[in-house]
N, C-alpha and C positions, 0 to 999 in steps of 0.2 A: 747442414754443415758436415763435412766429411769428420768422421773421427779417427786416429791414431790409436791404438789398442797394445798396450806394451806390459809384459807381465810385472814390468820392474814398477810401473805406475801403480798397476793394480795392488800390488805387493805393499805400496806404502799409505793405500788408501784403506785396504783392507786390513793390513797387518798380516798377511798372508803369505808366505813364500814358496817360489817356486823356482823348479831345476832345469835346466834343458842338459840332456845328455849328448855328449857329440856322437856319438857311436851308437846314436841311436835305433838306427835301423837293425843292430847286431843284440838287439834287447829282445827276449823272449817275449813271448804274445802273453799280458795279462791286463785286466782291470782291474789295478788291486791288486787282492793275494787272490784273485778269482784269475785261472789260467784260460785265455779264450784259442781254441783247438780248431787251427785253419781246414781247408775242404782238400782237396783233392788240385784245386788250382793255387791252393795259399792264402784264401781269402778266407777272411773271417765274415760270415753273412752276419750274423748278430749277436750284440754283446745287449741287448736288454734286460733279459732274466740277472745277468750278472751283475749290471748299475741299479736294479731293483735289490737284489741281496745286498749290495754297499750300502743303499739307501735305510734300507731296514736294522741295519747293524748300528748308522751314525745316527738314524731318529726312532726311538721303539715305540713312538705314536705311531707310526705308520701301519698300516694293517697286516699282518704274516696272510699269508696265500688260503691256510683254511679260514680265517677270517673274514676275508675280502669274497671269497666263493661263496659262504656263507649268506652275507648280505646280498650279492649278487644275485644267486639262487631264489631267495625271497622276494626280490624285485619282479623277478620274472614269473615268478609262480601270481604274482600280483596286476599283472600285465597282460592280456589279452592280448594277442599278436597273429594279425591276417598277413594271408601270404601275398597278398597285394592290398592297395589301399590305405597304406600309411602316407603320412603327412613327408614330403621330402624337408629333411631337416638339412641346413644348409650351415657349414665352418668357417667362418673369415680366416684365412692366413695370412701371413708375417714371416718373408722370407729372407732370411739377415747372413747378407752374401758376406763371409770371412777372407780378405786375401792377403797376398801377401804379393811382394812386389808393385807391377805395371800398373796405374790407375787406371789404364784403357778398356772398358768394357767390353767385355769378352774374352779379353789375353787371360790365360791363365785361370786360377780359382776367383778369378775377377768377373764369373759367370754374364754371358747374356742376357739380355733377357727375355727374348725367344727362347730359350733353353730352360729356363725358370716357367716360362706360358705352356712349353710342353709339359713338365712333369706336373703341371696343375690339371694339364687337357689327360694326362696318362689316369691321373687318380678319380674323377671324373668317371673317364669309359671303365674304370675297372669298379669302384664303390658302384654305377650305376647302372654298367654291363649292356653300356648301350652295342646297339646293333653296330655289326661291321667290325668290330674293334676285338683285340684278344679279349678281352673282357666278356663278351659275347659268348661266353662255353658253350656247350656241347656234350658235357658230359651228363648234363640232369640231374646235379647237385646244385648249380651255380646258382644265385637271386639278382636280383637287384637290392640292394643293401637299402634305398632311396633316402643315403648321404651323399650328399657332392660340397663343393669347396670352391671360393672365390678366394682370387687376393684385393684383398683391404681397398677399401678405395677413400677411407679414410682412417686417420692415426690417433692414439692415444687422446691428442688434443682436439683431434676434429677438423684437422688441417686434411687436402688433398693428398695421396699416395697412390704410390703405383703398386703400393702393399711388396716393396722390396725395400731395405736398406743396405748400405755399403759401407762397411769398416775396414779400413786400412789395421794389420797387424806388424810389428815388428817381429814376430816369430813365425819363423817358414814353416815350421813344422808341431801340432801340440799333440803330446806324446802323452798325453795320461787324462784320467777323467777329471781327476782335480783340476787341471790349467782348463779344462773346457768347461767345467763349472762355475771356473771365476768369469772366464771370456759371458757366459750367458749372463750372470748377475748384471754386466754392463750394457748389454743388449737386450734385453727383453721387453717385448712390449706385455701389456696388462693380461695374464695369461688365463684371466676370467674371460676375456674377449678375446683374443687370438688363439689360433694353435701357430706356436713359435717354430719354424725351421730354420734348423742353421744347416750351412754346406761350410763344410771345416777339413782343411789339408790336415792330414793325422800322419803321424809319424813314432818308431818308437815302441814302444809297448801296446801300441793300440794299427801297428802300421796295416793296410789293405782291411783296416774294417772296415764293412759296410756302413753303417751305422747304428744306433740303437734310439730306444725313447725312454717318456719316463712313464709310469703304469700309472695310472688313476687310481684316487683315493676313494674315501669315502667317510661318512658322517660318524666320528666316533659319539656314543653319548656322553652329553656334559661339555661337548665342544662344538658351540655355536654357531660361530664363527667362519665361511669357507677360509683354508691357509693354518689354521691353526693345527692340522695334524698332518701338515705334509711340506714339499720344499716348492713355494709357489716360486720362490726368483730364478728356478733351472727348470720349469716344466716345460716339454715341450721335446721337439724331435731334432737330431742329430744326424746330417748323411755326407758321406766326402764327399768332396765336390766333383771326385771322377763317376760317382754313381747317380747322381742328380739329373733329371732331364733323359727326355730321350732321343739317340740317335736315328731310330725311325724318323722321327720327328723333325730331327735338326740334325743332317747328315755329316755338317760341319762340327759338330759337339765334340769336341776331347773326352769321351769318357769310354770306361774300359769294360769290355766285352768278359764275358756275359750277362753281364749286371751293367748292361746300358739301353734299357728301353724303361725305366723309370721304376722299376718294382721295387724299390730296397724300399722308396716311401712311403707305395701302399703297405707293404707288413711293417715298415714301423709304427704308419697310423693305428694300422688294426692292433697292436700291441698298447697304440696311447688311448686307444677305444674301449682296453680293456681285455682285446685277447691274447690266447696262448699260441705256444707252437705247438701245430699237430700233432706232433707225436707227446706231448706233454712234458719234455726236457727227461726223458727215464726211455733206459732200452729194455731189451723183451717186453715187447708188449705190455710195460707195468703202467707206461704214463696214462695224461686223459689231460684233455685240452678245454674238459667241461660242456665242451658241444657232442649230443647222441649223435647228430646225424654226421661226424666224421668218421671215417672208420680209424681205426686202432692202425700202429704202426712201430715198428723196431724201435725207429731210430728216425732220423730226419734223412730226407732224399739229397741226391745231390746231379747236378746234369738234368738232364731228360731222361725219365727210367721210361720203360715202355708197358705199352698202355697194359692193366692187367697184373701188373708186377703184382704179388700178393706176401708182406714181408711174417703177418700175424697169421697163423694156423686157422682154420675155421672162423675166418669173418672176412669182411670185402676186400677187393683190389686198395690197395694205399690209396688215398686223393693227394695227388701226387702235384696234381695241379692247384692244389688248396694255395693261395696268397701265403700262408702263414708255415708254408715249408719252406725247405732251402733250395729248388729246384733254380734254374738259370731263370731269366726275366724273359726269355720266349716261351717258355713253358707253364706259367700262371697264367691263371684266367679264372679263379672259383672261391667268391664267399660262399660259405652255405647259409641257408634259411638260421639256424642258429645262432651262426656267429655274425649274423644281421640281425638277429634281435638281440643277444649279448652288447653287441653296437650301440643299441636303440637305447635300451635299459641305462647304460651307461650315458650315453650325450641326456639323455631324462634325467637323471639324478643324481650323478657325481658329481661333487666340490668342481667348478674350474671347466666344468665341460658340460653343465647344462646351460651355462651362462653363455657359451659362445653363441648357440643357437638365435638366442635374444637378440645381442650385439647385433649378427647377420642381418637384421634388417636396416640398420642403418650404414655399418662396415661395408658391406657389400654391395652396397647402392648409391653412395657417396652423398645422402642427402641429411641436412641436420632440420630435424624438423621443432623441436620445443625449447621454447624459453630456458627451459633447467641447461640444455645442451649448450645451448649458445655463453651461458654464463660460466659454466665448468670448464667453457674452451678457454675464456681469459684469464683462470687461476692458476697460479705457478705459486712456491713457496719458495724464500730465499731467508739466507745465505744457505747455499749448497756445496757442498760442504759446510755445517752448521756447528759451533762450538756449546753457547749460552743459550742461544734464541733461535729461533724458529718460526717465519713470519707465513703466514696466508695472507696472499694478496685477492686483492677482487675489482671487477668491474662495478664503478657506477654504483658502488656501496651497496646493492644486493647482498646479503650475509647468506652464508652457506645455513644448511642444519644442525651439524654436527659433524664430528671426525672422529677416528679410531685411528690409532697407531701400531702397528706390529714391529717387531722385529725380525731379523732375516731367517727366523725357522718357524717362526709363525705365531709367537706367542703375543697375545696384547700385552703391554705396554702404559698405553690414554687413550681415554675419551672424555669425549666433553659435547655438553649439546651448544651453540654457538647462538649468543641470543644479542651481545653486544660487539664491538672493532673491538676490543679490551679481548673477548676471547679469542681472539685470531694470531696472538703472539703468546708461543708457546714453550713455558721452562724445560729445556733439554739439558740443563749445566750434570744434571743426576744420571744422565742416560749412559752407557757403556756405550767404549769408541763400536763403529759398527755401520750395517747397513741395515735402514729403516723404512717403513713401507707406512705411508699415510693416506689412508681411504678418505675422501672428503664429499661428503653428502647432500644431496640438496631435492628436492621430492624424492619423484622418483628414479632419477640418476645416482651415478656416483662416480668421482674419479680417484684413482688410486696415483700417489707420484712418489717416485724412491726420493729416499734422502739419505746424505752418511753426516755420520757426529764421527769430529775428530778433535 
C-alpha cells in the first residue's frame, strides 16, 4: 500500500514540528549551526562528518572520533587480514524512493527502477573492482574490498520485494536534517538487516547536496544491548535523487553531471562502513583518514586533478582517485587494502552492521527457510498507534520467547520472557507519548516492529 508522507502528520504523531521556508533556496548552505562549503560547481559532495557532529552533540553515548579509532584500531590489530582470500561478505539493501508529485515510475524523484538496478550494479564494480569497469584501477592502490550488495528480496515480514519502496511526500522540497530524520523514522526497514537508502529532493539549507550517512557505532561497556548507544530508527544512507543511478548505465536518467555515474553512494557506504575522507577533514597536511597506505593531502580534490598532482611536501602524488575524495564520479575508481580491512572490521563487529551480513542469506535469496521464520512472519502487535495496551498477536498459538522494548534513542524500556497468552498484552498506560521499538524473539530469530504511544 502506497503511503502519503506529510510533515503536518508526522508532527502530530511525534509531537514534533516542522518549518518549510518559501525562500528556501536563498538560505545559506548549513546542517545545523554546521556551515557545509559548496565546490567549485556549487555542490556540496558531503555533509557526513557534519550530521555525525549533530549526532554526537544530541546523544553523548555515541562515540567522539578518538574513541571510535580507538576501538577500531584494536579490532584490527586483532584481525589478521590477507590481501586475497577473504570470505565475500554480502549487504541486503532497502532502497525507499521519496517523491513528490507524478505516481508514474520513473517521472521525476519517482525513480526507476532500472536506475535504482544501476547504482546497485555501480556499487558492486566498485566495492568489488571487477574487471572492465571504473572500478578496475590502474593505479596499484586499488583492492577488491570483497563487499558487494543485493537488494532485498524479502522484507521485514518475510513477504516478497523488489528491495524498493515508494512514498508519496506532500513536501517538494526537505530543507534541513531534522524533516529528513522524521521522514526516515516512518520509513525504515529493520537496520540490523538492511542498509536503508533513501533518494530525497533537498532543498533549502541542504540544497545541491550530495548526500551524507550515518557513521557506525560501537559496543560501549555496560551496554548490552545493539541500539542502545546510538540512533537505530535514522541509520542508514541519504542521496538526492539527481545523484542516484547511473547515467552510463541508464542514458535516459535525469541526473546531474558530474555526479551521475553513481559514486555519491559508494563514499557514502564507505563512510556508513566506517571510513574517513582522505584528507582527514584538516588542511596542511594535519588530517589522517586512519589508513597508512593513503597518502596524506591538503585538502579534498575536486574535478579530475592530473595524475601526479602532489598537494603534501615529501610524501606521494594525492590518491586522488580514492572513493572517499571529492573528485567527479568519472574520476574514482580506488579502495585501498586498508580502507578494505577498516570495511571488514567494521561489517565483523559493529552494532547494526555485522548483523546485516547474516540477514543476507536469506534477504538476498528470497527463501524462508525455519519454522522460527515462518512464525515471526504472522506476528503484528496492535492497536498501533497504542494508548493503554499493547497486544502481540500470533499464529496457531505458538508463543514467542521473550520481548525487549526500547525507546526511540535506544534506551530499554521492558522485557519479559513470554511463557503464557496473558504475557502477550502489555501495560503501556506508564510509557511517555513517543516512538517505540519492540524486538520479539523466538529461538534463534527475532523481529523488531515500531510502535507509537499516544
Amino acid at each position: 500500500m502506497k503511503k502519503i508522507i506529510t510533515l503536518k502528520s508526522i508532527a502530530l504523531v511525534m509531537l514534533l514540528a516542522t518549518a518549510f521556508v518559501a525562500n528556501a533556496q536563498n538560505e545559506p548552505r548549513t546542517f545545523g549551526r554546521f556551515t557545509l562549503t559548496p565546490n567549485k560547481n556549487g555542490v556540496v559532495n558531503c555533509a557526513s562528518t557534519e550530521y555525525n557532529l549533530m549526532r554526537q552533540e544530541k546523544n553523548p553515548k555515541i562515540a567522539k572520533e578518538a574513541q571510535f579509532e580507538s576501538w577500531v584500531s584494536k579490532k584490527l590489530n586483532e584481525r589478521k587480514f590477507q590481501k586475497s582470500g577473504n570470505t565475500v561478505l554480502t549487504i541486503p539493501v532497502v532502497v525507499h524512493v521519496i517523491y513528490y508529485g507524478s505516481d508514474n515510475i520513473g517521472s521525476g524523484e519517482n525513480l526507476s527502477m532500472e536506475q535504482i538496478e544501476s547504482q546497485i550494479e555501480v556499487l558492486n564494480e566498485d566495492f568489488r573492482k571487477l574487471t572492465g569497469t571504473n572500478g578496475d584501477d590502474q593505479t596499484g592502490y586499488g583492492v577488491d574490498t570483497m563487499i558487494q550488495f543485493c537488494l532485498a528480496k524479502l522484507d521485514p515480514d518475510n513477504n516478497p520485494t523488489n528491495g524498493v519502496t515508494r512514498d508519496q511526500t506532500t513536501t517538494e522540497k526537505y530543507t534541513s536534517m531534522g524533516d529528513i530524520d522524521i521522514l526516515k523514522t516512518f520509513t525504515i526497514w529493520d537496520p540490523e538487516k538492511y542498509l536503508n537508502l533513501w533518494t530525497v529532493a533537498m532543498g533549502g539549507g541542504i540544497n545541491d547536496l550530495l548526500g551524507y550517512a550515518q557513521f557506525p557505532d560501537y559496543d560501549i561497556p555496560g551496554l548490552q544491548e545493539p541500539g542502545q548507544n546510538s540512533d537505530y530508527e535514522t541509520d542508514g544512507v541519504v542521496i538526492n535523487y539527481r545523484n542516484f543511478g547511473s547515467k552510463e548505465k541508464i542514458p535516459s536518467a535525469n541526473l546531474a553531471a558530474p555526479y551521475n555515474l553513481g559514486r555519491t553512494a559508494t563514499h557514502e557506504i564507505g563512510h556508513y562502513l566506517g571510513l574517513r575522507h582522505i584528507w582527514g577533514d584538516a588542511t596542511n597536511c594535519m588530517g589522517t583518514d586512519y589508513c597508512a597506505d593513503t597518502p596524506k593531502q591538503n585538502d579534498k580534490s575536486q574535478g579530475c586533478p592530473e595524475d601526479g598532482t602532489e598537494t603534501c611536501p615529501d610524501d606521494q602524488p594525492d590518491l586522488f582517485q580514492d572513493y572517499m575524495d571529492y573528485t567527479d564520479d568519472g574520476c574514482m575508481s580506488v579502495f585501498t587494502q586498508d580502507q578494505a580491512n577498516r570495511m571488514r572490521v567494521i561489517l565483523e563487529n559493529a552494532p547494526r552492521r555485522a548483523s546485516l551480513v547474516a540477514n543476507a542469506i536469506t534477504a538476498c535469496s528470497g527463501l524462508v527457510g525455519t519454522k522460527d521464520m515462518q512464525l515471526l512472519q504472522g506476528m503484528k502487535v496492535y492497536p498501533n498507534p497504542a494508548q493503554n495496551v499493547l497486544n502481540i498477536t500470533v499464529d496457531n498459538g505458538d508463543l514467542p520467547d521473550s520481548y525487549v522494548i526500547y525507546n526511540s534513542i535506544g534506551q530499554l524500556v521492558a522485557n519479559a520472557k513470554i511463557s503464557t497468552e496473558a504475557n502477550l498484552t502489555i501495560d503501556t498506560s506508564a510509557y511517555s507519548n513517543g516512538m517505540y521499538f519492540i524486538k520479539i524473539d523466538k529461538g534463534n530469530e527475532s523481529k523488531t516492529i515500531k510502535f507509537i504511544k499516544n
